[in-house]
C-alpha positions as CSV (number, residue, x, y, z in Angstrom):
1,X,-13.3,-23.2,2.0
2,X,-11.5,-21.1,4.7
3,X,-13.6,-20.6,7.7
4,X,-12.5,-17.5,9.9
5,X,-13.9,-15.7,13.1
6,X,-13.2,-12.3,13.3
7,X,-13.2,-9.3,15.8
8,X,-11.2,-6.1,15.8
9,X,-9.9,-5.2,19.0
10,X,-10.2,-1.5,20.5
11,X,-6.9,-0.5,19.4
12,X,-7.3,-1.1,15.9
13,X,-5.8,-4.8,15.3
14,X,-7.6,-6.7,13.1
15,X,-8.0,-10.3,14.5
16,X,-8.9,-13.5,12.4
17,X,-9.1,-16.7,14.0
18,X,-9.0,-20.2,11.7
19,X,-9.8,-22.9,13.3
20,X,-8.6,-26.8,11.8
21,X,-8.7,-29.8,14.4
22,X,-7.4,-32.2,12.0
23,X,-3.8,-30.4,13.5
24,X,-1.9,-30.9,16.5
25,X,-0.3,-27.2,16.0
26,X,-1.1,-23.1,16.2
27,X,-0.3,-20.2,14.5
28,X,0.3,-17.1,15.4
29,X,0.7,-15.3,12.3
30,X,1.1,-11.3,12.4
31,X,1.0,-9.2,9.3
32,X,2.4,-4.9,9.1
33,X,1.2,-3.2,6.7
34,X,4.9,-1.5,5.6
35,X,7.3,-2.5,2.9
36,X,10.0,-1.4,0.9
37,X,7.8,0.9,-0.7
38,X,7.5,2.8,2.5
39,X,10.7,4.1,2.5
40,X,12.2,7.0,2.7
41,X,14.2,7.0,-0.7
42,X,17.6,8.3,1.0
43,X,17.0,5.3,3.9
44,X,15.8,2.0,2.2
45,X,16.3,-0.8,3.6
46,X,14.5,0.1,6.7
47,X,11.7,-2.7,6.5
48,X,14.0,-5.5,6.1
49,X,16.5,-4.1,8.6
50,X,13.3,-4.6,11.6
51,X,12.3,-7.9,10.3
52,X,15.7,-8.3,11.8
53,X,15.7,-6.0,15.0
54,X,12.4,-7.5,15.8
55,X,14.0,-10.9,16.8
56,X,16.1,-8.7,19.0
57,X,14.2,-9.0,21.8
58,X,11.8,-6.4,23.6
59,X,11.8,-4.1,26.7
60,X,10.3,-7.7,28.8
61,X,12.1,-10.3,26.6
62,X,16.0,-10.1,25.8
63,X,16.1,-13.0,23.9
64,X,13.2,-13.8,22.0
65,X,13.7,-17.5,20.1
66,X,14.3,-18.8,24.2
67,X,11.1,-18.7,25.8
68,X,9.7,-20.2,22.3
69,X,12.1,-22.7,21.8
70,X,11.7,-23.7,25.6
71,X,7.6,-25.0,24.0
72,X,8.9,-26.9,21.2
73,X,7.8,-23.4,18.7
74,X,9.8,-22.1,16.2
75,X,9.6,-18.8,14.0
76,X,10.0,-16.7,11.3
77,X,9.7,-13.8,8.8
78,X,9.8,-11.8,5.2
79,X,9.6,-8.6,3.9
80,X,8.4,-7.8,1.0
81,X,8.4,-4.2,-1.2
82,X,4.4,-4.3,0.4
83,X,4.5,-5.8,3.7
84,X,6.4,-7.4,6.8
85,X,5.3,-10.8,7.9
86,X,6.1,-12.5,11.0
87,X,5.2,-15.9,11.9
88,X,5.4,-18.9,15.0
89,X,4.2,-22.1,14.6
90,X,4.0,-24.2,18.2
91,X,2.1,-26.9,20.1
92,X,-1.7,-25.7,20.0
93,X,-1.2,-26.5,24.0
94,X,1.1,-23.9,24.6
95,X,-0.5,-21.0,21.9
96,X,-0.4,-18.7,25.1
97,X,3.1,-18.5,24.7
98,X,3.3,-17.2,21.5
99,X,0.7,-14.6,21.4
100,X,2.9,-13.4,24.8
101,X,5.8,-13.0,22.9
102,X,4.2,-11.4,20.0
103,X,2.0,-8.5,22.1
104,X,5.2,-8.1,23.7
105,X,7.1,-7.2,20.4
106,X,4.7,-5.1,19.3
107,X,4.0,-3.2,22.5
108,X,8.2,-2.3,23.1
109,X,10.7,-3.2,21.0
110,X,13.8,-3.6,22.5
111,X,16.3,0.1,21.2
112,X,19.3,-1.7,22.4
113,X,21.9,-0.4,20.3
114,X,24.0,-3.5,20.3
115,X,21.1,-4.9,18.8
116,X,21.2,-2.7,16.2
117,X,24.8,-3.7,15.6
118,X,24.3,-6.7,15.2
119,X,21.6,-6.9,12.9
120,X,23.1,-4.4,11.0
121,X,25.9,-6.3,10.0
122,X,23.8,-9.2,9.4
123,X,21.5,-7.1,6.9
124,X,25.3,-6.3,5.2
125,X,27.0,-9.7,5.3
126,X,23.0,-10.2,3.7
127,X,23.7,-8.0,1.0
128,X,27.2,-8.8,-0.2
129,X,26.2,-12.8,-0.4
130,X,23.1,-12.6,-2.2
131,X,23.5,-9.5,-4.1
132,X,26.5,-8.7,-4.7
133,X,28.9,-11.8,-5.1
134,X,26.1,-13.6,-6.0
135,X,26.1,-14.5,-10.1
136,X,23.1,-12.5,-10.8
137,X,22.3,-11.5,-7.9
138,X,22.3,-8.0,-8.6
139,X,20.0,-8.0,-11.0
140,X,16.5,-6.6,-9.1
141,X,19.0,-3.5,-8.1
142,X,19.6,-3.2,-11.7
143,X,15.9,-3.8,-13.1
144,X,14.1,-2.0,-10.2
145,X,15.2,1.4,-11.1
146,X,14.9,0.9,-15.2
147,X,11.1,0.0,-14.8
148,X,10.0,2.3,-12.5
149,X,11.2,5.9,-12.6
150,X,8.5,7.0,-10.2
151,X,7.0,4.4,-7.6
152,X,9.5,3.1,-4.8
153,X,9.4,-0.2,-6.8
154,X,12.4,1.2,-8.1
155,X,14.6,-0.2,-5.0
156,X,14.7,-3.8,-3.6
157,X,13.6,-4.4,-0.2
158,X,17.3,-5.1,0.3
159,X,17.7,-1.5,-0.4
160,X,19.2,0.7,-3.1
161,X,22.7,0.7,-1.7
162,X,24.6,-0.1,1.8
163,X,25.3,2.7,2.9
164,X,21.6,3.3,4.3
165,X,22.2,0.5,6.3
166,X,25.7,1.5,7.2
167,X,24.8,4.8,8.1
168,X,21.2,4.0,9.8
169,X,21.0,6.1,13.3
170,X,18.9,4.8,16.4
171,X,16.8,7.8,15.7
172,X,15.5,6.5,12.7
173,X,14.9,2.9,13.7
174,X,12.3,4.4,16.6
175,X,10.5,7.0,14.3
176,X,10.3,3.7,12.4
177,X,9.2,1.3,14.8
178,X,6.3,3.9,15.9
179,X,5.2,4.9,12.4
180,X,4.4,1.7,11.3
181,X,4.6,-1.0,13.9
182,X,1.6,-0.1,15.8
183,X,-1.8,-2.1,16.0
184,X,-4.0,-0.5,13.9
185,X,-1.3,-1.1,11.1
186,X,-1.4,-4.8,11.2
187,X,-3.3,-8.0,11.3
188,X,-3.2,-11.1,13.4
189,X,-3.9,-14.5,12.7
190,X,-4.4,-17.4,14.9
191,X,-4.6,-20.8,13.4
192,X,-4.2,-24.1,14.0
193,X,-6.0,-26.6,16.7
194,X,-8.1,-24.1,18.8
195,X,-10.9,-23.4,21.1
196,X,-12.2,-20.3,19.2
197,X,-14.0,-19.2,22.7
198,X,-10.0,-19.1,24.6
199,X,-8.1,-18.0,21.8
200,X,-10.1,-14.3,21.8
201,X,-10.0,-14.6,25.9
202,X,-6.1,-14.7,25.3
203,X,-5.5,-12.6,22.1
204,X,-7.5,-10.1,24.3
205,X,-5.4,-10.3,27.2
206,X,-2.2,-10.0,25.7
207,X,-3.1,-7.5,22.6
208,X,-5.6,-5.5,24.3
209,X,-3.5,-3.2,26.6
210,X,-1.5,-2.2,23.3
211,X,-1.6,1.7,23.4
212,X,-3.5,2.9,20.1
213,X,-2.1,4.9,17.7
214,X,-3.2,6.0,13.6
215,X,-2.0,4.0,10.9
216,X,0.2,5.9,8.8
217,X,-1.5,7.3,5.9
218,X,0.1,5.8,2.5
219,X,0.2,8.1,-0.4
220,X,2.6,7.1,-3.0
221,X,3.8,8.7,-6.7
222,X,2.3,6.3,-9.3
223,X,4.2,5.0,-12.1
224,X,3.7,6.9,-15.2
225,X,2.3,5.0,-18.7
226,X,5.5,3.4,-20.7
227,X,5.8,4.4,-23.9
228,X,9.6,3.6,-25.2
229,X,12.0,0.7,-24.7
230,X,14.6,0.8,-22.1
231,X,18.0,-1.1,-22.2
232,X,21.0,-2.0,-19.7
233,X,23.8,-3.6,-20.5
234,X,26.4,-5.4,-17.9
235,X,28.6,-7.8,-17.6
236,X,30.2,-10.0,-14.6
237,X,31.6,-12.8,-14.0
238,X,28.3,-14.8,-14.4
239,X,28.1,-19.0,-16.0
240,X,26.5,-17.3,-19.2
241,X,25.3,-14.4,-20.8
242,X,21.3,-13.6,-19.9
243,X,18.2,-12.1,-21.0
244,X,15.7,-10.1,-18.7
245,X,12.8,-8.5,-19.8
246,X,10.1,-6.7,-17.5
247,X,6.3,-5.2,-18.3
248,X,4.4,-3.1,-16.3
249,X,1.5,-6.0,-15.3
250,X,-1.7,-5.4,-13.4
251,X,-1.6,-5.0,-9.7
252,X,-2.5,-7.9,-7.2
253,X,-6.0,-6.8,-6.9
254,X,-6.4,-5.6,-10.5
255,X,-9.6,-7.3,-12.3
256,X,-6.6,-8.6,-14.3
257,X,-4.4,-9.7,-11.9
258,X,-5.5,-13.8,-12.5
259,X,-5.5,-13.5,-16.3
260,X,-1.7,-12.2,-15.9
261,X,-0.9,-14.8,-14.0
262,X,-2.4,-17.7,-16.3
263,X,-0.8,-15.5,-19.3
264,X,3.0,-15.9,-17.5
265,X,1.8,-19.5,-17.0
266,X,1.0,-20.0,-20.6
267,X,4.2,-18.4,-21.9
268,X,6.5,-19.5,-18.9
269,X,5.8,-21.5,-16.2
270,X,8.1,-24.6,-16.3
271,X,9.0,-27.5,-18.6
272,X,5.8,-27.8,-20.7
273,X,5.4,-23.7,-20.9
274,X,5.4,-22.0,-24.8
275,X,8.9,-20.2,-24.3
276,X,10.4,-23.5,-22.8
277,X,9.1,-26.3,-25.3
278,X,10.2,-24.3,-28.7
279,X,13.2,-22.4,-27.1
280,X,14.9,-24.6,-25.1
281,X,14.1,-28.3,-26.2
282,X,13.5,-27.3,-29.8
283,X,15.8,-24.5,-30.9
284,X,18.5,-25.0,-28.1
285,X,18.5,-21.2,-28.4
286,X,18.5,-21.5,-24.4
287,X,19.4,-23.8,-21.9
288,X,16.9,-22.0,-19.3
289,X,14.0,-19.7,-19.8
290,X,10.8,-18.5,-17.6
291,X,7.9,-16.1,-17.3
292,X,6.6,-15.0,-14.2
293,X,4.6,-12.0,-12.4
294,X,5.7,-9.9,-9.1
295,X,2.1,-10.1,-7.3
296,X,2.4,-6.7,-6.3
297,X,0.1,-4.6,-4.4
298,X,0.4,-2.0,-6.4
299,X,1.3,-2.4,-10.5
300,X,3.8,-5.1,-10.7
301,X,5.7,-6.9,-13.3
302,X,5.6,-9.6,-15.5
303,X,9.2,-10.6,-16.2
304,X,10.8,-13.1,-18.8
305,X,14.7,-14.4,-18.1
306,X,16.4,-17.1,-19.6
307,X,20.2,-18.1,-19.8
308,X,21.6,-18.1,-23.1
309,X,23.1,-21.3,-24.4
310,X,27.0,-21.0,-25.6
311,X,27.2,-20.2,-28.9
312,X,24.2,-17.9,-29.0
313,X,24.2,-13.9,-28.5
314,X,21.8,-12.1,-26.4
315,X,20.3,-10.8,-29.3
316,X,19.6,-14.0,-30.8
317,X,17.7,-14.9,-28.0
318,X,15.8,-11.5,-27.2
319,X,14.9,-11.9,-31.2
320,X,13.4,-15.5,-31.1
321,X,11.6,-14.8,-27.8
322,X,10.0,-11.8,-29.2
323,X,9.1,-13.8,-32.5
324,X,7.5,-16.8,-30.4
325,X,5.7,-13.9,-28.1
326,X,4.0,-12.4,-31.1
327,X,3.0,-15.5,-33.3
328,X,1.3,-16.4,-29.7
329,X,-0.2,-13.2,-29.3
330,X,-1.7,-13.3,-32.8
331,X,-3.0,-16.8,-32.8
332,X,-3.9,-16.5,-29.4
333,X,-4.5,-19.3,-26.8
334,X,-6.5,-22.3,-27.6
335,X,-9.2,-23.3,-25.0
336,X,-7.6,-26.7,-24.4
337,X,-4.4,-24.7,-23.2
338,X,-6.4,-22.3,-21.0
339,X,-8.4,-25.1,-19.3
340,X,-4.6,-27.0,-18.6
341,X,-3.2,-23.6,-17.0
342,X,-6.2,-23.3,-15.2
343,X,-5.9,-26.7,-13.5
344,X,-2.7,-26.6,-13.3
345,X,-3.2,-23.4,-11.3
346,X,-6.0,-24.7,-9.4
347,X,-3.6,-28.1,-8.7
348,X,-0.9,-25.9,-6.9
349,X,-3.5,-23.5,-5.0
350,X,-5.2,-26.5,-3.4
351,X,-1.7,-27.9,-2.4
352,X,-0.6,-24.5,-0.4
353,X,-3.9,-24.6,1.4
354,X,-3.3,-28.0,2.4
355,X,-0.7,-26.3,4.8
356,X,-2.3,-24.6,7.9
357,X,0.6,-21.9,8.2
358,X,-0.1,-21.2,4.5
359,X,-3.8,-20.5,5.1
360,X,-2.8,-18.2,7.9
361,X,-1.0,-16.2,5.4
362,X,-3.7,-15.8,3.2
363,X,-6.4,-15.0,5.2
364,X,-3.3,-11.7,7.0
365,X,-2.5,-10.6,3.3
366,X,-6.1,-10.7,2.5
367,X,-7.3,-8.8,5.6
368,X,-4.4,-6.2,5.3
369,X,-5.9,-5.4,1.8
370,X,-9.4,-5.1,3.4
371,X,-10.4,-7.7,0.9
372,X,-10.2,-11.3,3.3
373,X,-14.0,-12.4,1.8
374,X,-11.6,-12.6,-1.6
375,X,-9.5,-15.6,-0.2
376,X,-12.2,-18.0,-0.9
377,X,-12.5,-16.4,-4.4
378,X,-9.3,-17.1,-5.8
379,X,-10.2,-20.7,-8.0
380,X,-13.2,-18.8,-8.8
381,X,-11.9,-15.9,-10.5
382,X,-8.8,-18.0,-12.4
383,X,-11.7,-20.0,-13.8
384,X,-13.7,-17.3,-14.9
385,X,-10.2,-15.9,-17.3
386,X,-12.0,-16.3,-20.1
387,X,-9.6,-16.5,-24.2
388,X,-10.7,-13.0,-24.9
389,X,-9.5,-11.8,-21.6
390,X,-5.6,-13.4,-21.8
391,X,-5.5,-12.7,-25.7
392,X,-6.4,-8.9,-25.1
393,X,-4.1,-8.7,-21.7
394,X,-1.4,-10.2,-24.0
395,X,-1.5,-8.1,-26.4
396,X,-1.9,-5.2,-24.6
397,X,0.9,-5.6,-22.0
398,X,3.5,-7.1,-24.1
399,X,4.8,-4.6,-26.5
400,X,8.3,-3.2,-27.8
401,X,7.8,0.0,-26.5
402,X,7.3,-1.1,-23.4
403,X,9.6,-3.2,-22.7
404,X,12.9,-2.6,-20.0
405,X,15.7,-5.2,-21.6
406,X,18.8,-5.9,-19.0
407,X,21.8,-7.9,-21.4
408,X,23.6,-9.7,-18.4
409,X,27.2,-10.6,-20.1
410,X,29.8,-13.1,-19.2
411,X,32.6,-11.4,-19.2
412,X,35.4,-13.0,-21.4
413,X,38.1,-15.0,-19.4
414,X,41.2,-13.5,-18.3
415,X,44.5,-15.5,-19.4
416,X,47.8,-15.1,-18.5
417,X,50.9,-16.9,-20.2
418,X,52.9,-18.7,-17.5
């Protein structure tokens, strides 16, 4: 059970306060409430771009890891396509230092434009090592835009391309910065070894002089129904030739969020999984293969890949993962298999919440999505996915017509003669 104080401050931020003495540490955890899918779709990018420029320092602080690091804290941060998450963990003894640094942040960034410079070229160097000379790195740029054809899914929070990076004016970064990065758009967590009474005194004094200012009002285009396959082909200088498949799957808050999520279990989730037992230690069809959901805010994706063993085409391995898929579908999942997911589920949600920083987490993403009574629900609602509810999910999500394939070849060696 996650305990949580909670007062919103006159400027709009959201405050949650978790209190756990069994630690000797705090965290400051602060959550935006802007992702990739806030975009504009000629500037992506943006969102990952300030999780950098944030640690640029502010108007006050030049250089923000010094005064941290100078308390024995250290930081971090990810962006997702739904938010931007920035975390400190530090001594509980010296928590005043971090909710300094973070008010400060959030009250003036820093527009330095050397700043900008800099992390621009980190965002590129970022974008040719992991997507681009990356084997397979490229393939969310690639699957992105042949699922969705309406929602700003359809980028990666990398961004469609690099020239919106490359080409990103100072202009922008501010209309940015006060669009989204403002108080009533976010949500703070304090955790860790407090004194609940002190920890609003200060989270008071430093967030409470913030200027207000209105959330920015989301209103995106929703995905349209799937009703025919869709196929890519590629190839690159990749280890060996791959399979990806994506559904449209319910969205994080969906009624059927946790049944997709035991479902991709059931069919994918590591060594004892359906698609691993019969496909790669049976058939050898594959060396590797997995099933897994996006845990999107708004309609994700459930997504199979799997690496092809030599000697076996693509097509050999779409057609025996589609033939395992529907002899599942149609015999459906037996109790005893349900009740394993489930506690294997419920096994690796207890371990993240063994973690303090992890709890913190929760209890932002929660709030953000006006739902933070739900993160005491979660074990609760995977145990109440009854067979009916996976079987039908299963067999209403899974389907050839609505399917997006991506073929990843190798490409065939280049020789020479000497």
């Amino acid at each position: 059970m996650i305990e949580y104080h909670h007062f919103t401050l006159e400027n709009g931020l959201r405050v949650y306060l978790h209190k756990d003495q069994s630690v000797t540490t705090a965290v400051v955890n602060v959550i935006y409430n802007v992702g990739a899918r806030d975009e504009d779709e000629s500037k992506t990018g943006f969102a990952h771009l300030f999780e950098h420029l944030m640690f640029g320092g502010s108007v006050n602080i030049p250089v923000y890891d010094e005064p941290l690091q100078s308390v024995g804290g250290e930081n971090n941060a990810f962006t997702s396509n739904d938010i931007t998450n920035y975390y400190l963990t530090l001594p509980a003894a010296n928590l005043e230092t971090g909710l300094w640094l973070e008010s400060d942040r959030m009250l003036g960034l820093s527009f330095d434009p050397n700043s900008l410079e800099v992390q621009r070229k980190v965002v590129i160097e970022e974008f040719n090592q992991r997507y681009l000379n990356q084997p397979y790195g490229d393939v969310w740029l690639k699957m992105r835009p042949l699922a969705y054809h309406t929602h700003p899914y359809k980028w990666a929070t990398i961004g469609k391309e690099i020239s919106h990076i490359e080409e990103a004016v100072m202009d922008d970064v501010k209309a940015f910065f006060h669009k989204h990065y403002v108080p009533a758009n976010a949500v703070l967590v304090v955790a860790g070894n407090l004194d609940l009474g002190e920890t609003e005194t200060m989270v008071r004094k430093w967030f409470g002089p913030i200027p207000a200012a209105p959330a920015p009002v989301r209103d995106l285009p929703q995905e349209l129904p799937q009703t025919e396959r869709r196929f890519l082909e590629v190839t690159a200088k990749v280890p060996a030739d791959a399979l990806y498949m994506v559904f449209h799957a319910p969205a994080r808050f969906d009624d059927n969020f946790h049944a997709s999520m035991l479902l991709s279990q059931w069919l994918g989730y590591g060594k004892s999984s359906l698609l691993y037992e019969k496909l790669v230690k049976d058939s050898r069809i594959f060396s590797s293969i997995s099933c897994g959901i996006t845990a999107s805010t708004d309609p994700g994706l459930l997504l199979f890949e799997g690496k092809l063993n030599a000697g076996k085409t693509i097509e050999e391995g779409e057609a025996a993962v589609w033939k395992l898929i529907n002899q599942a579908i149609k015999s459906g999942i037996s109790e005893e298999t349900l009740s394993k997911i489930k506690n294997q589920a419920e096994t690796a949600l207890a371990f993240e919440e063994i973690e303090v920083l992890n709890r913190a987490m929760n209890i932002a993403f929660f709030a953000l999505n006006d739902r933070v009574d739900d993160v005491n629900k979660e074990s609760l609602k995977m145990q109440a996915v009854s067979r009916k509810q996976l079987d039908q999910l299963a067999n209403d999500l899974i389907k050839p017509e609505k399917a997006s394939v991506l073929y990843y070849h190798k490409s065939a060696e280049v020789t020479t003669e000497p």
